[in-house]
N, C-alpha and C positions, 0 to 999 in steps of 0.2 A: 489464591484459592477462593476468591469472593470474600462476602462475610460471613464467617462461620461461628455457631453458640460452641464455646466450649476450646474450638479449635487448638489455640496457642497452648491450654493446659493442656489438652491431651496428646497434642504435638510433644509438649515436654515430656511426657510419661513414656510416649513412647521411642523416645530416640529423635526423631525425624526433626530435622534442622526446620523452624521455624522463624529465626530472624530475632526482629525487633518484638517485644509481647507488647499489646494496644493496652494488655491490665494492669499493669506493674508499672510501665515508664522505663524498662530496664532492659538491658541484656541478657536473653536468653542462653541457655548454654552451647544452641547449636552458632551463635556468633561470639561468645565471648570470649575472650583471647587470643581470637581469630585476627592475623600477623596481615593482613593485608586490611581490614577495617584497621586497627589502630593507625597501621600506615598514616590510611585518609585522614584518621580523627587526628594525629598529629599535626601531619600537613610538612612545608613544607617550601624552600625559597625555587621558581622555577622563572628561568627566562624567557618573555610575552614577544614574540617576535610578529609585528606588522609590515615590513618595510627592511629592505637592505642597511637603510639609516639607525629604522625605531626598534630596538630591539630592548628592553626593561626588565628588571628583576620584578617580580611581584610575588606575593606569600599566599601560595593555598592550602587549604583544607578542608576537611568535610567536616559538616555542621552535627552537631550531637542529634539531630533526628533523623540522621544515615540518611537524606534526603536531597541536601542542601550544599552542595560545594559553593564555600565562600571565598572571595581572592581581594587584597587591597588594591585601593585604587588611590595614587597620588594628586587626583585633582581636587583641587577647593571646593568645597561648598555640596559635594558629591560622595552621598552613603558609600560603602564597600561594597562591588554589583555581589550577588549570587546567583547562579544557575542551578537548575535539579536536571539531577539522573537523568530521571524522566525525559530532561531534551536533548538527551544525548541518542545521536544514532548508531554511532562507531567510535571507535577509538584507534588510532592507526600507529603503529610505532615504523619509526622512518622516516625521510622526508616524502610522502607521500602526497602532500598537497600543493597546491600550485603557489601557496604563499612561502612554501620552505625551501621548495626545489629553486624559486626565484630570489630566495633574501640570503642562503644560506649557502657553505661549504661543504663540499662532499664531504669532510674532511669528519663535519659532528652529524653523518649518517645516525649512526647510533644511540646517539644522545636527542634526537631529537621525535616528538610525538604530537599529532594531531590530534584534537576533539571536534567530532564531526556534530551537530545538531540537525536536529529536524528541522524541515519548513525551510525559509530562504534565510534565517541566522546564519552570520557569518562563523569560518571554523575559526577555532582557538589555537594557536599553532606556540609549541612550547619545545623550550631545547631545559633538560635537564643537565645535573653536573657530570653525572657519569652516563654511559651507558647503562650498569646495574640499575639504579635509578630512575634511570627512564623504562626500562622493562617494568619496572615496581610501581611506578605509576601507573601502564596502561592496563597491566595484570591486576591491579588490584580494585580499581575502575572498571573494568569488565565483571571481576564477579561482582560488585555492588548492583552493578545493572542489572548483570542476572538474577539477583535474589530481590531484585525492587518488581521485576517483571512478571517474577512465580510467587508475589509475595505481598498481595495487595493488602495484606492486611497494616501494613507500615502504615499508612493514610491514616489508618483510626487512630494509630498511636501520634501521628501526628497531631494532629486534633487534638488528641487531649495532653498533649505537652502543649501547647498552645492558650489551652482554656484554662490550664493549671497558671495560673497568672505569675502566683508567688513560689512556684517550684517547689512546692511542703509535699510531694506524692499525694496529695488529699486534694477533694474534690468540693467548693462551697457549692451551692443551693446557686448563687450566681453564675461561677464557671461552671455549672451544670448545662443553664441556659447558654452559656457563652457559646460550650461545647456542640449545643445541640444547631446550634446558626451555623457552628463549624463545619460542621457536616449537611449541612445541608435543610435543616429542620426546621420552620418556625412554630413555636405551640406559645399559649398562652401560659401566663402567671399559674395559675388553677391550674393546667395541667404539668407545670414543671414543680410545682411545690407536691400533688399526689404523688408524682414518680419518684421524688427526692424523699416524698415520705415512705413510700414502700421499702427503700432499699436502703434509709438510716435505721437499721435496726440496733446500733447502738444508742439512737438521741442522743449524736453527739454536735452535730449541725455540720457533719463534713462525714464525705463517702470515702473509705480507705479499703484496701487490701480484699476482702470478697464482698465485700458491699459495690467496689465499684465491677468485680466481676458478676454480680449479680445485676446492677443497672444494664451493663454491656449483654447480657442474656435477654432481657426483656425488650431492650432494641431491638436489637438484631434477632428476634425470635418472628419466624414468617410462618405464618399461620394456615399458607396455599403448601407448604411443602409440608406440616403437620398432615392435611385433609389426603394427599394422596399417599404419605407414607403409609398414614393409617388405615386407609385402604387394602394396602396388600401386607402390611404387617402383621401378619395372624397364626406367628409364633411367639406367644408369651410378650406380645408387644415388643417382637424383632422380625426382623425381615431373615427368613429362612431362603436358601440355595431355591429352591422349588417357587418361594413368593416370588423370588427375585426375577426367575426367568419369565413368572406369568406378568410382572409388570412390562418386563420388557418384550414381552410379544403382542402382551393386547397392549400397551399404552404405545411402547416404541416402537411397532411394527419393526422387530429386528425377529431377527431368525440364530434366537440363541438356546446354549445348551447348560444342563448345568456344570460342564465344566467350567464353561463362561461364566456362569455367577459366583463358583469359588474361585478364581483368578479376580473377579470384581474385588469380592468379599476380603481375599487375601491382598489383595495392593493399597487398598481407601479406608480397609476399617482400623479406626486409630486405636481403639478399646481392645485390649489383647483379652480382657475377658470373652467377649462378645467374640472375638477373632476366632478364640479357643474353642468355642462351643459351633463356628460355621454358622456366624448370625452377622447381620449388615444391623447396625445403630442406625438412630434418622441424621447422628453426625456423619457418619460414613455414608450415607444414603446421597445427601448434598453435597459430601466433598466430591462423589462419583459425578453428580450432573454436574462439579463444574468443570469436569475432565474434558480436555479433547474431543474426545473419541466420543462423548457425550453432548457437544454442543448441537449446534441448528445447522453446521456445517458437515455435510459427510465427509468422514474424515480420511477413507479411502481415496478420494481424489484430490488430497495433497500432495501425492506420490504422481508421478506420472502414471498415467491408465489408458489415455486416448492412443490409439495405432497412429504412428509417427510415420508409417513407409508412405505415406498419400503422394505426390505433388504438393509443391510448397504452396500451390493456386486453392489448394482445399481447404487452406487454414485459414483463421483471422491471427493478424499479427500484431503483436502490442510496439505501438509507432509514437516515436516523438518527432515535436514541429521544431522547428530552432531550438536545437536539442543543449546548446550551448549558451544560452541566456540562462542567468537566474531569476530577470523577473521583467519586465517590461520591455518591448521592441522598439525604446521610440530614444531609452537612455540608462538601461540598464546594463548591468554586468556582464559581460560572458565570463565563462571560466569553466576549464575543464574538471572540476569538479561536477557543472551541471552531468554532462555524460556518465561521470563516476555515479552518479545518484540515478540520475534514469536507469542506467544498466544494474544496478543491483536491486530495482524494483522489477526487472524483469522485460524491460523495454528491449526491443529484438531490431529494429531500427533508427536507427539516430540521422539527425542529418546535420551536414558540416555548408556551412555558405563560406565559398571560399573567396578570397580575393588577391593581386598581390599586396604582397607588403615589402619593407624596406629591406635592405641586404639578399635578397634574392631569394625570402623566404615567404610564400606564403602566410596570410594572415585567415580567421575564422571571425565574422562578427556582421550584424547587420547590416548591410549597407547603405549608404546616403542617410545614415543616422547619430546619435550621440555613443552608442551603444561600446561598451569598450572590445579591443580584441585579444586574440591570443594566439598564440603558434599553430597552426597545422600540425605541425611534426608534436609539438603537446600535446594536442587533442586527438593524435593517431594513437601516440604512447598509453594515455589513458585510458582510452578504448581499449588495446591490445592488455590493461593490465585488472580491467574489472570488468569484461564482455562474460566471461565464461564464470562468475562466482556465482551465480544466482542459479542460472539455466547455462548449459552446454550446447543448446541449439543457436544455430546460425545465426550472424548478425549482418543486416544490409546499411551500409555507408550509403546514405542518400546522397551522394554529392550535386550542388548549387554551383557550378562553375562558371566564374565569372572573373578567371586571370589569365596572362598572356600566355603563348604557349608557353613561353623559355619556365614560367613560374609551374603552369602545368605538369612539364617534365620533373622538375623538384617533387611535387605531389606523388608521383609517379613513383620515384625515388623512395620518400619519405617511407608509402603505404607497401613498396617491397621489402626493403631493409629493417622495416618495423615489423609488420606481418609475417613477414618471411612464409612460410610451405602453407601456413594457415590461409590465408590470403588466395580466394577462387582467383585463375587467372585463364584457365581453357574447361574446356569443359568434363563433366567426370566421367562419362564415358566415351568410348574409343568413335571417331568421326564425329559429325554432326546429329546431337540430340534430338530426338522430338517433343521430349517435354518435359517439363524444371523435374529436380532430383525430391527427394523430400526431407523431410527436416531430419531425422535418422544419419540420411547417406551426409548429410552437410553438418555434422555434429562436430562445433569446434571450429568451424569456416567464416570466413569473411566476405561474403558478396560485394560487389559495389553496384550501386545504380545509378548509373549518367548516359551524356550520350555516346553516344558510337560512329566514327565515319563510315562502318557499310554493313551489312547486315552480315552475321554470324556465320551465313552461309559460304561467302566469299573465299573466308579461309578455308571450311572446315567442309566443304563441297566445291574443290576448285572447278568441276567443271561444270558450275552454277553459272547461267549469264545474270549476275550480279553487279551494277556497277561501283566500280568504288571510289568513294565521295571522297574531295580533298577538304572540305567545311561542311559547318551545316547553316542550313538560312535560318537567321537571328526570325527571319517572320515566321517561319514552318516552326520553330521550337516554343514560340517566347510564352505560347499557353501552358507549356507542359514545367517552366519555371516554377520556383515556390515562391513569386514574389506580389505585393501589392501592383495596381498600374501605374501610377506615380513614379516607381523605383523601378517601373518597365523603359516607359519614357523619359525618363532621365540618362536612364543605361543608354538607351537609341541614338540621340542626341552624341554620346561621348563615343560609340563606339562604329564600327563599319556595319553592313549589311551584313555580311557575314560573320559566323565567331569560328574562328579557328579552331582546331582540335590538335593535340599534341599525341601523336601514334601511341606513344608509350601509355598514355590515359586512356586513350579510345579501346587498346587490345584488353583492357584488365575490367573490359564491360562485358559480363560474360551471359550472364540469364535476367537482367535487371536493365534493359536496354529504352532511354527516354523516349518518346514518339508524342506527336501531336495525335489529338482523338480529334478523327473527322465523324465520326456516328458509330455505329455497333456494325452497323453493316459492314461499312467500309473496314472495319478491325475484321471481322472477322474473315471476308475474301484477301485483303491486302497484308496484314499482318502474323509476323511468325508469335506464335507462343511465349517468346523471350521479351515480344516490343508490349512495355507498358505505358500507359499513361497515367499522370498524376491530375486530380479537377479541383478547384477551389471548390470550399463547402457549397455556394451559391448553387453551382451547376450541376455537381454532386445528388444536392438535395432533390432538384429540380427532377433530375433523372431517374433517380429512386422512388419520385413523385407517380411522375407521367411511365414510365419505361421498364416500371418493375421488374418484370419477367426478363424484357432484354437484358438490363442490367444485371439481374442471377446467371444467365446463361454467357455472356462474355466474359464473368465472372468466375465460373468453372473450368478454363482454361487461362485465361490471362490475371494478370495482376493490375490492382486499381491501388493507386496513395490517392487520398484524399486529405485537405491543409485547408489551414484557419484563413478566413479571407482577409485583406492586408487590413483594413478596416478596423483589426481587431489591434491594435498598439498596444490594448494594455496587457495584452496575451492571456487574452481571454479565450474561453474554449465557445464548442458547437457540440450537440448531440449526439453520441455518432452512433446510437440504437438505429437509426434508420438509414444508416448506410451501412452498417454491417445486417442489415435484413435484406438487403441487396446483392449480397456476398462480396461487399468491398474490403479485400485484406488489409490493408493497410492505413489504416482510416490514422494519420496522424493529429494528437494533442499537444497540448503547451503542458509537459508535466509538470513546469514550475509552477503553474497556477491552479491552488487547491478551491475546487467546483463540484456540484452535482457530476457534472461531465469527466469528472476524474474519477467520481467516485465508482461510475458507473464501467468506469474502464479499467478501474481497481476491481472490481467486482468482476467483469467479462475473466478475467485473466488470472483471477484468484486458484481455481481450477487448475488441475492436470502439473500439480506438481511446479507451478509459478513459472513455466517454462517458456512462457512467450507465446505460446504457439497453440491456438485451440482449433480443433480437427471442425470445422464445420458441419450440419447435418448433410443426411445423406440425398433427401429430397435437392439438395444445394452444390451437388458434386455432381451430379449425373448428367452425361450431355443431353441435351435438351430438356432440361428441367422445366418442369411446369409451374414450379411457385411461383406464384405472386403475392406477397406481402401486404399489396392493399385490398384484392379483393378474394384472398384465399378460393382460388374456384374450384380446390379440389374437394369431393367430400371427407377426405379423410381429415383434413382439419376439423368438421364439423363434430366430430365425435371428440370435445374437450378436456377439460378437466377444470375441477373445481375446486379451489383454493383455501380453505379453513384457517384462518389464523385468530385464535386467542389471545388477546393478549392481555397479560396476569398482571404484574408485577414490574420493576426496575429497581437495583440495588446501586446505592454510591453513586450518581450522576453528578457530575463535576458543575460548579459553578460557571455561570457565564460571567457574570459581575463578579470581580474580588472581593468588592466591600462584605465587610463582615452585615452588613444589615441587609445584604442581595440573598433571597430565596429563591430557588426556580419554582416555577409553576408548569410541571412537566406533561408535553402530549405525545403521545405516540402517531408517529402516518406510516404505515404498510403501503406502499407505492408499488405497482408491478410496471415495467417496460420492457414492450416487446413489439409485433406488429401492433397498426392501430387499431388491431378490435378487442388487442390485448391491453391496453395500454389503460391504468385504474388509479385509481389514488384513494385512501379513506383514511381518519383518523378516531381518534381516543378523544373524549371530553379531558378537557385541563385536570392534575392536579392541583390543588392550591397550596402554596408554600412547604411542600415537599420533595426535596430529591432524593433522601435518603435513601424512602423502603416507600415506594408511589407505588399504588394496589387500583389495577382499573376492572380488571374482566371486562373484557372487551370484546364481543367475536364481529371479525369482521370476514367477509366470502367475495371472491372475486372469480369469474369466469377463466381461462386461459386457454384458447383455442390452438396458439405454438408453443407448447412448454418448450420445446427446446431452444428458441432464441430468446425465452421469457430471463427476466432480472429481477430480482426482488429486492427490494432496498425496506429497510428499517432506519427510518428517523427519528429520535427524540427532538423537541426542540421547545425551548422557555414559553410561553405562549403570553402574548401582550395584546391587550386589548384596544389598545391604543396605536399601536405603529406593528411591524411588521415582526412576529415569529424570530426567536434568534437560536441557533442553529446551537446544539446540544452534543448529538452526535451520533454516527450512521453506520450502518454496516450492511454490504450489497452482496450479492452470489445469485449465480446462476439457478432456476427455477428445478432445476436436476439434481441439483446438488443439496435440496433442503433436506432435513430428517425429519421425519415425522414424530408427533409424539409431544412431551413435556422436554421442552429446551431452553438451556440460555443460550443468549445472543450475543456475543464481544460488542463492544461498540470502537469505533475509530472516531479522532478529533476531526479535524480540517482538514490533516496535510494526510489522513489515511494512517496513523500512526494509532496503535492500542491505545486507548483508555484505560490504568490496568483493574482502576477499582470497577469500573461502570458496565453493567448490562443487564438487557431484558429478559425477563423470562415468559414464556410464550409455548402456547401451546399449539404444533402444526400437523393438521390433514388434507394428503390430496384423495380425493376422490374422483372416480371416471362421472362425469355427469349422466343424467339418465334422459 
């Protein structure tokens, strides 16, 4: 809920499960006795499985600041590790992961559970004694999560179980200071002994019991949400049903009624007085902006909203590059957990580099490099088993074919009997299509994209003169590869002129069909609707440079994958704002590598329900569209809009440095990307040695001539005078999707993941410019 004055006691008063208390050090009632924390707090002997061989007892438990899962470790000279909640992304009961399905027996299905983490941490893979047990593990680890996620207030209490040195529940004038580093603060001597003096009103030289809930009031007391409470509060110094709506019509430009502000009033106001009487408190006032439905995000388009019946060619699709690496192209991991992670963030195309491998099975993993591999048929399995939990729309297997046929047919094999009905294999409707289905009709389907020995027609219009190909030429394809040229001509070298096709792989190419791109022209007289081409970023970019309008208008009908150029080993990303202003759908990333270019495509994709799949505009679907991205020549772009952002405040920004003597010195940049006349950046002057409660008033205005391909990104980040800005933390959405008005902001770390204490508060207006 942020940090809120009062919060935890009033939480107590009135029922509502609030957790750990930040004032007391202690268990509240809505956790106390609660049969799944003791669980954790006990803890518990669980067997560490690495390896078929390394399998180890070790002891865990949760740490008394409900924060901290601690486990021994039998090596010399080496603390006990801990992990927090906080980097936990899943919790999986089963042999779910690729280390249990490989080390272990069907046999302790049930006994056994994964811990997934954020970021490229390896999982934690654990076999319990029972099955009971093991359900009691991952059940009581999910609700931790969930109440550390709705529940930022744990942080503070953390803090100050920390500062409390000697664990007396009492507070010296020192661990005052300690406390206040903890969080993020640095003040001087002179100002920690005022503050220490204001709130010993016993003189006893230590803060106890409402002395420290009195400190904790005057922190956490923000002085921007007093000015606009006070504003509209002009019942008796409460915010009346009638205040409430007029804040949120002229502040929030929403279109509310008052039955809307009693349903506010009734859900957020924790004072059953205040409730009693149909009055919002300035505590209920702030628990409401930090609601959902109250952030910078519109909250209606979490849900799916965009019209899904388009052609699949009308959307942009959220695409990974070597979907099966966890982290670098040159000697890093594969492992079908990558795919398990892209796909539950929402990634709608993956792609598999195939190769053969030993015993007649197909292998998945970089080729001509250090990189490890993994099964085909695991990486089909894993797809088939977390494609559909995030989003239900269609997923495309990029297939990289590079094995013999006899291995081909295996493939073939694999992605039937794994896929089974799911799995596109002719087309959806009756004869020969004229153009792709849309993501609706393909809910819950499997595309593949490779090549084909003859065009679509052959079959499904026999009396097509179509000829039909027994191979395809290694030189007509080898542009449309996802490969570097090194690991082109290496390939050359090993293999014939031609690369064989295996019927049974070729027929299950149904609307995702590879083709070399000879120019726009030639695609568009010579090519059917189904034949796409894939362009290294180089060429890509090139085109969307020089060819803009071409490239929109091929792009209305056909489908473009665009990939990281080989160059990039350490799997590093590209931009892909300027190829999706092209209408390039498939613009594929490295999503193991956390970047601006992630964030940016975390943010494209945030919208519409997380579904993968965002409807493009309508200037962008129409044949023969006229946009042009670089030089807008339509006047309708000219009539823009004008971008207002305030920016106020920031609460609880996480440290960059651990060390207890690291302060951040927090800046805010509002950054827009979109075409390049849209494309702005501005920031906030530093604060000095504050992250806590950092107070700028800031207005900054930016032009936006395309809001609809517009991105807005919010960065915090440390500010150094000396070397380069270090990254705090950001959060991106589409220029459509902002709310106007008095908002916080969520922020995200690196890998895209909540901050749960951290975010800005900001004030946003768009206006039509005049």
């Amino acid at each position: 809920l942020g940090c809120l004055r009062g919060v935890c006691l009033s939480a107590e008063r009135s029922g509502l499960i609030c957790g750990i208390c930040p004032l007391c050090s202690s268990v509240l009632t809505g956790m106390e006795g609660d049969m799944d924390l003791q669980f954790l707090l006990q803890g518990g002997d669980l067997l560490k499985v690495r390896s078929s061989s390394w399998k180890k007892t070790r002891y865990f438990r949760l740490q008394e600041d409900c924060k901290t899962m601690w486990h021994e470790s039998k090596k010399l000279f080496k603390s006990n590790p801990t992990f927090s909640l906080d980097d936990i992304s899943a919790v999986r009961l089963g042999r779910q992961s690729e280390g249990l399905r490989k080390s272990t027996e069907e046999q302790v299905e049930g006994r056994c559970f994964s811990i997934m983490f954020k970021g490229r941490r390896k999982n934690l893979d654990l076999i319990a004694s029972s099955e009971e047990e093991a359900r009691q593990w991952v059940k009581s680890l999910e609700k931790m999560m969930y109440n550390r996620n709705n529940l930022s207030l744990h942080w503070i209490y953390t803090c100050l179980n920390k500062a409390d040195k000697n664990k007396d529940d009492k507070m010296s004038q020192s661990e005052v200071k300690n406390f206040l580093r903890l969080i993020n603060i640095e003040v001087d001597d002179v100002y920690t002994e005022m503050l220490f003096a204001k709130c010993d009103t016993s003189k006893s030289g230590y803060l106890s019991g409402a002395e420290i809930e009195h400190f904790y009031d005057l922190l956490t007391h923000r002085e921007e949400i007093d000015v606009i409470y006070g504003e509209y509060a002009k019942t008796t110094g409460f915010m009346s049903p009638e205040n409430l709506v007029d804040f949120l019509m002229k502040e929030q430009r929403e279109k509310a009624t008052l039955v809307d502000a009693h349903k506010i009033i009734e859900k957020y106001e924790l004072d059953e007085n205040a409730k009693g009487k149909k009055l919002l408190s300035k505590d209920g006032f702030l628990m409401y902006l930090h609601t959902p439905e109250a952030l910078v995000y519109n909250s209606d388009h979490r849900e799916v909203y965009q019209d899904m019946s388009h052609p699949l060619s009308h959307y942009f699709i959220s695409s990974s590059h070597n979907t099966y690496l966890m982290e670098d192209q040159l000697k890093g991991p594969s492992s079908t957990e990558a795919y398990v992670r892209a796909l539950l963030k929402g990634c709608r195309c993956v792609e598999l580099d195939c190769w053969d491998g030993s015993d007649d099975e197909p292998v998945i993993y970089h080729g001509y490099t250090l990189t490890s591999k993994i099964l085909f048929k695991d990486a089909i399995q894993a797809i088939k088993d977390h494609a559909f939990k995030t989003s239900d729309y269609p997923v495309i297997l990029s297939l990289e074919n590079h094995c013999s046929v006899e291995q081909q047919e295996v493939m073939a094999r694999h992605m039937s009997s794994i896929l089974g009905s799911a799995l596109v294999t002719s087309p959806l409707c009756d004869g020969m299509p004229t153009n792709f289905p849309s993501p609706e009709e393909l809910r819950g389907k499997f595309l593949i994209k490779g090549k084909r020995l003859n065009k679509l027609e052959a079959t499904y219009v026999p009396e097509a003169a179509v000829a039909d190909e027994t191979d395809v030429s290694e030189e007509e394809e080898s542009n449309d590869e996802d490969e570097d040229e090194q690991n082109v001509e290496e390939e050359r070298k090993k293999k014939k002129k031609k690369l064989k096709l295996a019927k049974e792989l070729s027929n299950m190419v149904i609307y995702c069909k590879s083709v070399h791109f000879n120019g726009f022209e030639d695609a568009r007289q010579n090519l059917s609707f189904y034949e796409m081409s894939s362009f290294k970023e180089g060429k890509a970019m090139k085109l969307a440079e020089e060819s803009a309008n071409a490239y929109v208008r091929h792009n209305v009908e056909k489908l473009s994958r665009i990939y990281p150029a080989g160059s990039r080993t350490d799997s590093s990303n590209y931009n892909p704002v300027p190829l999706w202003n092209a209408g390039c759908q498939i613009v594929a990333l490295n999503f193991q590598t956390a970047c601006q270019d992630m964030d940016l495509n975390q943010g494209r994709f945030l919208v519409n329900g997380k579904s993968g799949y965002i409807l493009k505009p309508a200037f962008m679907r129409e044949e023969g569209a006229e946009f042009d991205p670089i030089t807008l020549t339509r006047g309708d772009w000219l009539k823009h809009k004008t971008l207002h952002v305030m920016v106020i405040s920031a609460q609880q920004l996480p440290k960059v440095n651990k060390k207890k003597s690291s302060i951040v010195d927090p800046l805010v940049k509002v950054q827009v990307f979109g075409v390049p006349a849209d494309v702005a950046e501005k920031e906030t002057p530093a604060v000095e040695n504050n992250g806590f409660n950092p107070t700028w008033n800031e207005n900054l205005q930016f032009d936006v001539y395309v809001p609809e391909l517009a991105l807005v990104r919010f960065a915090v980040e440390d500010h150094d005078s000396t070397s380069d800005n270090e990254f705090v933390g950001q959060y991106t959405l589409p220029f459509n999707s902002l709310k106007m008005g008095y908002r916080h902001v969520p922020l995200l770390n690196k890998n895209g993941d909540i901050l749960p204490s951290a975010r800005l508060f900001v004030h946003v207006m768009v206006l039509d410019a005049e």
